[in-house]
KOLZA-354498 format. One record per residue (C-alpha): residue number from 1; residue in three letters; y, z, x. Coordinates in Angstrom, 2 decimals. Example, Ala and Ser with C-alpha at 12.3 -4.5 7.8 and 13.67 -1.06 7.14 Angstrom:
BEGIN
+-----+-----+---------+---------+---------+
:   i :  aa :       Y :       Z :       X :
+-----+-----+---------+---------+---------+
:   1 : ALA :   -4.50 :    7.80 :   12.30 :
:   2 : SER :   -1.06 :    7.14 :   13.67 :
+-----+-----+---------+---------+---------+
% end
This chain:
BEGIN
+-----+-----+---------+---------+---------+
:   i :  aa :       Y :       Z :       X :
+-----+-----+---------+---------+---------+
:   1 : UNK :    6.52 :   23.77 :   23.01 :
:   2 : UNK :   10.08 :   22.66 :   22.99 :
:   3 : UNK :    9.00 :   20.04 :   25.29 :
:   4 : UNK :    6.70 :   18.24 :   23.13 :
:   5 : UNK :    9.67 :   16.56 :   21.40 :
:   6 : UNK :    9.96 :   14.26 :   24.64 :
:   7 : UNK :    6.33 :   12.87 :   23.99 :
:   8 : UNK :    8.19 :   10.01 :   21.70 :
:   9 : UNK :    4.87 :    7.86 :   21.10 :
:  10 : UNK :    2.53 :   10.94 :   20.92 :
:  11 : UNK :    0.01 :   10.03 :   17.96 :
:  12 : UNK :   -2.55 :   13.04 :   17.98 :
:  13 : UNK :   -1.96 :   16.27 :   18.65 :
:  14 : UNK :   -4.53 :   19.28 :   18.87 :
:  15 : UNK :   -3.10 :   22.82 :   18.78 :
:  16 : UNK :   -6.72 :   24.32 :   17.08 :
:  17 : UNK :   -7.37 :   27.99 :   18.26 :
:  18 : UNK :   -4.25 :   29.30 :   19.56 :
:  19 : UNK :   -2.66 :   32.06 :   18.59 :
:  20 : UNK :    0.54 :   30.24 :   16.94 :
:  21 : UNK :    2.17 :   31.90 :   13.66 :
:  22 : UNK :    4.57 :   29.69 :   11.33 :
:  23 : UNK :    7.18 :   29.48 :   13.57 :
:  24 : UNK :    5.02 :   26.35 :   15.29 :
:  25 : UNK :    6.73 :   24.25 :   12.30 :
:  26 : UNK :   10.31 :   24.24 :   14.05 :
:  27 : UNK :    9.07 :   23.22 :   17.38 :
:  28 : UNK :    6.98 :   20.01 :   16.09 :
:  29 : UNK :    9.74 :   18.58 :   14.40 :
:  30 : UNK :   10.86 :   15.60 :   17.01 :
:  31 : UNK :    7.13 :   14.27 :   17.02 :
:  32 : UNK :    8.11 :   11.36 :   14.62 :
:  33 : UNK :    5.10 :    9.11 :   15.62 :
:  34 : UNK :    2.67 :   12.34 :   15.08 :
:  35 : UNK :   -0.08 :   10.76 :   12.73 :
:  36 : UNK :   -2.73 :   13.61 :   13.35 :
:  37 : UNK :   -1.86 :   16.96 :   13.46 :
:  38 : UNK :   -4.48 :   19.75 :   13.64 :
:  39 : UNK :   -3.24 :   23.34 :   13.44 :
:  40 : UNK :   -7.03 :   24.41 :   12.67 :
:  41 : UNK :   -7.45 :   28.43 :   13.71 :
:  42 : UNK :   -3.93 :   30.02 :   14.36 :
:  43 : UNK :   -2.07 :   32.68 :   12.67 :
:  44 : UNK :   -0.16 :   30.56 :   10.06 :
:  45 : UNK :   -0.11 :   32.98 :    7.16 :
:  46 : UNK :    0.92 :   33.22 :    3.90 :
:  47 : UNK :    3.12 :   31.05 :    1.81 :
:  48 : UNK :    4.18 :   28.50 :    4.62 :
:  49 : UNK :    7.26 :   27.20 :    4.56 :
:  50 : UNK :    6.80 :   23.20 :    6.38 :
:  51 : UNK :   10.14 :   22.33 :    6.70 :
:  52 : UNK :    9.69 :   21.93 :    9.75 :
:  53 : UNK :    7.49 :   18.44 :    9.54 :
:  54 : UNK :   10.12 :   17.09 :    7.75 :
:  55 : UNK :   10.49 :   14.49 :   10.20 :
:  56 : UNK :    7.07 :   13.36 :   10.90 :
:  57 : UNK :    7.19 :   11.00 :    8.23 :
:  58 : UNK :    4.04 :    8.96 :   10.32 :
:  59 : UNK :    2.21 :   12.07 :    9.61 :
:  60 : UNK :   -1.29 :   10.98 :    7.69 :
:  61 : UNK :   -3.65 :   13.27 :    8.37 :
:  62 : UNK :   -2.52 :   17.73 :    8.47 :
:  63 : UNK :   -5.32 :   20.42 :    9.25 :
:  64 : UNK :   -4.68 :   23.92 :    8.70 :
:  65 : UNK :   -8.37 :   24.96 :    8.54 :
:  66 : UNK :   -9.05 :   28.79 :    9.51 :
:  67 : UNK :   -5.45 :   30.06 :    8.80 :
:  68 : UNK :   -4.37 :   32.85 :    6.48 :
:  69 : UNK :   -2.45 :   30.41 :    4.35 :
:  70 : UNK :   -2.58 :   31.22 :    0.22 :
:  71 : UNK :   -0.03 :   28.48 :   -0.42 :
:  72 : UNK :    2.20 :   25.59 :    1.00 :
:  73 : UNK :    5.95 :   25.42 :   -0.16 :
:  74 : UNK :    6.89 :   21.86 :    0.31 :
:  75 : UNK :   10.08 :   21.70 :    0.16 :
:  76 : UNK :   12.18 :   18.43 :   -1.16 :
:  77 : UNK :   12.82 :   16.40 :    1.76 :
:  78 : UNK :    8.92 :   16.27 :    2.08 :
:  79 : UNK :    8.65 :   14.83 :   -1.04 :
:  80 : UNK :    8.54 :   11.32 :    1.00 :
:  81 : UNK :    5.80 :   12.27 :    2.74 :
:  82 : UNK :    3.74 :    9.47 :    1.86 :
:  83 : UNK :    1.71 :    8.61 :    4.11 :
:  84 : UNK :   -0.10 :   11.64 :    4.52 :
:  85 : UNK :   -3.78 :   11.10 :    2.90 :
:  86 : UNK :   -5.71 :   13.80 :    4.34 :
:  87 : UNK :   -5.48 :   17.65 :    3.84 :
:  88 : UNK :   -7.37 :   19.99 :    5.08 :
:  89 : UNK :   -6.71 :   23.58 :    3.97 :
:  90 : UNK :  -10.19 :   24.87 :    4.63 :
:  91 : UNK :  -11.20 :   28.84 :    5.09 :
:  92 : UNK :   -8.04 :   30.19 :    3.51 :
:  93 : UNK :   -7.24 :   32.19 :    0.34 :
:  94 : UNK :   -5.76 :   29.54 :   -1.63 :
:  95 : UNK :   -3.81 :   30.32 :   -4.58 :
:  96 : UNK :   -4.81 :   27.65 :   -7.03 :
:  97 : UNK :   -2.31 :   27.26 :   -9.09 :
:  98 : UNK :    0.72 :   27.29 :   -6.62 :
:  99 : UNK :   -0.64 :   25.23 :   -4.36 :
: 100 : UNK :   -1.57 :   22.06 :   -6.21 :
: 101 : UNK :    1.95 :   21.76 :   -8.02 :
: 102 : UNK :    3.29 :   22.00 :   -4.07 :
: 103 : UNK :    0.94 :   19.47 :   -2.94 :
: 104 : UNK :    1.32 :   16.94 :   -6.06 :
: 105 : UNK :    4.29 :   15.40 :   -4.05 :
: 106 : UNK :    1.68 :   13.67 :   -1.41 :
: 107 : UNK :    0.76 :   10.58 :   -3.76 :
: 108 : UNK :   -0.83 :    9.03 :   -0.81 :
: 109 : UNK :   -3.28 :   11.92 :   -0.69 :
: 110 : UNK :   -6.93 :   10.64 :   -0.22 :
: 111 : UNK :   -9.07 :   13.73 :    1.12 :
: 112 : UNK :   -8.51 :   17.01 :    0.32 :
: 113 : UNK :  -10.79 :   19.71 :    1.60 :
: 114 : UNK :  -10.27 :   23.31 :    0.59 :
: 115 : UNK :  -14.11 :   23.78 :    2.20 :
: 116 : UNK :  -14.69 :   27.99 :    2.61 :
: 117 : UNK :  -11.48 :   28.72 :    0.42 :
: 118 : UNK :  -10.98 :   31.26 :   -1.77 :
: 119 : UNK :   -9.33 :   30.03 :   -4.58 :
: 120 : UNK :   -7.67 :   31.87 :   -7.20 :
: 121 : UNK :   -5.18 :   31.67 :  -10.47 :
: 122 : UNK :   -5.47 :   29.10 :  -12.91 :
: 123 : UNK :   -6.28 :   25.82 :  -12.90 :
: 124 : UNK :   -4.51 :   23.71 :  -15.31 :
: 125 : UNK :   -5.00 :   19.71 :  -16.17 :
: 126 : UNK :   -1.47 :   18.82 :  -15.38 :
: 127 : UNK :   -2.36 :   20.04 :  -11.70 :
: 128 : UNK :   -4.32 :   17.38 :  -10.75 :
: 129 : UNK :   -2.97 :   14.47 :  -12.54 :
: 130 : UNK :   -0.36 :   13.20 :   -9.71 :
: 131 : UNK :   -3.68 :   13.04 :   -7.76 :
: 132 : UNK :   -4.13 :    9.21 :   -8.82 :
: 133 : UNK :   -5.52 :    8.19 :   -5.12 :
: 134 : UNK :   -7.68 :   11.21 :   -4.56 :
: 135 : UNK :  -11.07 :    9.97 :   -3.38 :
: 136 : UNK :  -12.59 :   12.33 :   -1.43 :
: 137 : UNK :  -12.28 :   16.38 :   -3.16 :
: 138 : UNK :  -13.94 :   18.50 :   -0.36 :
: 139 : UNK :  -15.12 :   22.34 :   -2.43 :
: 140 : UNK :  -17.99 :   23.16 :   -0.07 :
: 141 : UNK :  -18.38 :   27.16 :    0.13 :
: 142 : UNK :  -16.10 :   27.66 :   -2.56 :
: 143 : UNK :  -15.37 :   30.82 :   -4.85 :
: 144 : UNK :  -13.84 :   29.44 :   -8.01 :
: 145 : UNK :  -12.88 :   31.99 :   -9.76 :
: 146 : UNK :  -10.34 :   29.64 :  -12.55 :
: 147 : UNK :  -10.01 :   29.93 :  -15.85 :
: 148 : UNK :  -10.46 :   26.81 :  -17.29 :
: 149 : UNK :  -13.17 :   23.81 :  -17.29 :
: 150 : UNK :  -12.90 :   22.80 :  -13.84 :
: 151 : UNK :  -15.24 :   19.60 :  -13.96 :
: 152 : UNK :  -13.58 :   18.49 :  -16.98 :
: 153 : UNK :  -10.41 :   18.31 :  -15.73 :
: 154 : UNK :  -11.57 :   16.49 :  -12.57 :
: 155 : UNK :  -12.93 :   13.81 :  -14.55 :
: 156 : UNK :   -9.98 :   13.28 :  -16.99 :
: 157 : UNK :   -7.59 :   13.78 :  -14.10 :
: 158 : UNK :   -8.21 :   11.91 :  -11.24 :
: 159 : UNK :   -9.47 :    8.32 :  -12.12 :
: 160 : UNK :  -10.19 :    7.51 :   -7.93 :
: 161 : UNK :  -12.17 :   10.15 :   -6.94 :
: 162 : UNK :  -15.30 :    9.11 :   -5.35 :
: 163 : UNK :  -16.90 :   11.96 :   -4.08 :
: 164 : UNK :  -17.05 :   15.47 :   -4.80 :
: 165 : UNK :  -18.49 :   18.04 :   -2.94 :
: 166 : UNK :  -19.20 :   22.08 :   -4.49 :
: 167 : UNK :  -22.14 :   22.72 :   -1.84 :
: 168 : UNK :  -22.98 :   26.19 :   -1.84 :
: 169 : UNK :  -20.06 :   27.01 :   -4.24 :
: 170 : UNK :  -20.05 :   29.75 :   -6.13 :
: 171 : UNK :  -18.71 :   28.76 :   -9.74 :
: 172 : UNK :  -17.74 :   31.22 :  -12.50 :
: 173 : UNK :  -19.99 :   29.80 :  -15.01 :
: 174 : UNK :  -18.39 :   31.27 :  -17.79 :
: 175 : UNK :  -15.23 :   29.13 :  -17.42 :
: 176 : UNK :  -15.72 :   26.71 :  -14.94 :
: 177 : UNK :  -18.88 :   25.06 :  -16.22 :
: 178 : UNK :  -18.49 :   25.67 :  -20.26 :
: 179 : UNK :  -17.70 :   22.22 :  -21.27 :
: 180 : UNK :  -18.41 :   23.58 :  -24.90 :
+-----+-----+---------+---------+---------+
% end
């Protein structure tokens, strides 16, 4: 994989249902045009550490979908990674309320899917209020098991959202859905 550095103008690249663990980070690093990344099936497991994408600054759309992940530490030189608008985190054990605080620093983020998740720990409003450009909040096949008014803060918090999908999720009524 080494070897991929030398593709200087490579724009997509498609690494879905290999057997890659987190160590896949270190080798993408030279792949500064990279605008589409898809990591979708590996063995990237639990709190990944994406240091390694520091550099692919191009970088605007990152799938992780059918990985082990439960969180994403971003650490601060990713903090400029703004032009990244979609995430897609799908059929992982999310844990809520580390992962949005990580993830506030994309404020170009447009489409976030956590689609099949598992998502647990709280959910506070403060979460989702850097999520100013969120349009598109992907929660199909979702166990939300928060303990706070989920749809209520979704309203208050994120002013662009524009569609919002809980298809066949299964909501804790007692906390999600009391609005009181």
């Amino acid at each position: 994989l080494e070897r991929l550095s030398r593709l200087n103008n490579l724009k997509f690249l498609f690494l879905d249902d290999n057997y890659f663990n987190n160590s896949i980070f270190s080798s993408l690093g030279g792949l500064s045009s990279l605008r589409h990344l898809s990591l979708a099936v590996n063995r990237l497991n639990g709190s990944d550490d994406i240091k390694g994408l520091n550099s692919l600054s191009n970088l605007e759309e990152l799938d992780m979908t059918g990985n082990a992940i439960e969180n994403l530490v971003v650490p601060k030189e990713l903090h400029n990674f703004t032009n990244l608008e979609e995430l897609i985190l799908g059929k992982s054990d999310l844990h809520v309320s580390q992962l949005l605080p990580s993830i506030a620093s994309f404020t170009s983020l447009k489409y976030l899917s956590m689609g099949g998740c598992i998502l647990t720990g709280a959910v506070h409003g403060q979460d989702f209020r850097k999520f100013k450009n969120l349009e598109n909040l992907d929660m199909n096949l979702v166990y939300v098991d928060v303990n706070t008014s989920f749809l209520q803060i979704v309203g208050e918090s994120m002013p662009s959202l524009k569609f919002l999908s809980l298809t066949d999720s299964i909501l804790n009524k007692n906390t999600i859905l009391d609005q009181g």
